[in-house]
C-alpha positions in Angstrom: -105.4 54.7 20.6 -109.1 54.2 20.6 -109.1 51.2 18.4 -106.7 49.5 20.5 -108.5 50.2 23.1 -111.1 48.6 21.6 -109.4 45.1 20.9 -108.5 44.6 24.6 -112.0 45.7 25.9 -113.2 43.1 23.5 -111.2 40.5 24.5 -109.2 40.2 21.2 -106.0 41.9 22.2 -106.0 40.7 25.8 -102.9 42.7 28.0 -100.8 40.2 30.2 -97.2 40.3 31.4 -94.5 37.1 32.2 -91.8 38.0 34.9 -89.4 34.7 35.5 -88.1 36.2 38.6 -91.6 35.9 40.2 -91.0 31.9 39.4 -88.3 31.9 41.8 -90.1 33.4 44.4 -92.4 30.8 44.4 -95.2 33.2 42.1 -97.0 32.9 39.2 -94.7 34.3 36.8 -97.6 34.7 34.0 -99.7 38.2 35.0 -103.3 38.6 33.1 -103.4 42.6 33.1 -106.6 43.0 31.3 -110.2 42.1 32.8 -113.2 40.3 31.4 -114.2 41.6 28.1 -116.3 44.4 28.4 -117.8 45.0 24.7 -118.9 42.2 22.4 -116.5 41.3 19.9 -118.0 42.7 16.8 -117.9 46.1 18.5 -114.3 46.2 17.8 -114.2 44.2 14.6 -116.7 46.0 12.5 -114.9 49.4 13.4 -111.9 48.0 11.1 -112.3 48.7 7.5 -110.9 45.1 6.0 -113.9 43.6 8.0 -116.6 46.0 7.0 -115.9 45.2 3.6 -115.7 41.3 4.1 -119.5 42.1 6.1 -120.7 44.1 2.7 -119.0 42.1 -0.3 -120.0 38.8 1.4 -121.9 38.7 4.6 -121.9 35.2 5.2 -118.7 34.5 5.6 -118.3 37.3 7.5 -120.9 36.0 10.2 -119.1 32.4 9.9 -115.7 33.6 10.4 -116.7 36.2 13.2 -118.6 33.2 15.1 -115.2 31.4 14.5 -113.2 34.1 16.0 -115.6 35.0 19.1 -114.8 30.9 19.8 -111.3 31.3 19.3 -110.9 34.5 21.3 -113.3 32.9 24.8 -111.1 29.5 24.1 -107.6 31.9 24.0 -109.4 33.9 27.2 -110.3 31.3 29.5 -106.8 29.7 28.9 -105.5 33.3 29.8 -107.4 33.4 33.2 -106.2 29.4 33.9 -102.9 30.5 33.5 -103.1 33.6 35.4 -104.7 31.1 38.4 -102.5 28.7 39.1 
């Protein structure tokens, strides 16, 4: 459990629910369960094994592909929170 933990403190694995039925209520039926990241992205990712060895076989593209995924995951994020707006 801890490392799952992990993935949604960090934002990778973020926790939200969709309820239809809310739609014909007149809600949002999209529900964003998880808050802000809490713990910088490489806090979770370095704790997995098949990314510690990427970081010590070739460290460069580790950097390049973590940069790519802390992009991805604040681009998937602020999507997340839109959706959970409106």
């Amino acid at each position: 459990m801890h490392q799952q933990k992990l993935a949604v403190e960090s934002g990778y694995w973020p926790l939200y629910r969709f309820n239809p039925k809310l739609e014909s209520e007149g809600k949002n039926p999209f529900q964003l369960d998880s808050h802000d990241p809490k713990i910088a992205l490489q806090d979770y990712i370095y704790t997995e094994g098949r990314y510690r060895m990427l970081q010590r076989s070739n460290p460069e593209a580790a950097k390049l592909l973590l940069d790519q995924a802390r992009q991805a995951v604040a681009r998937r994020w602020q999507q997340y929170k839109k959706m959970a707006a409106t």
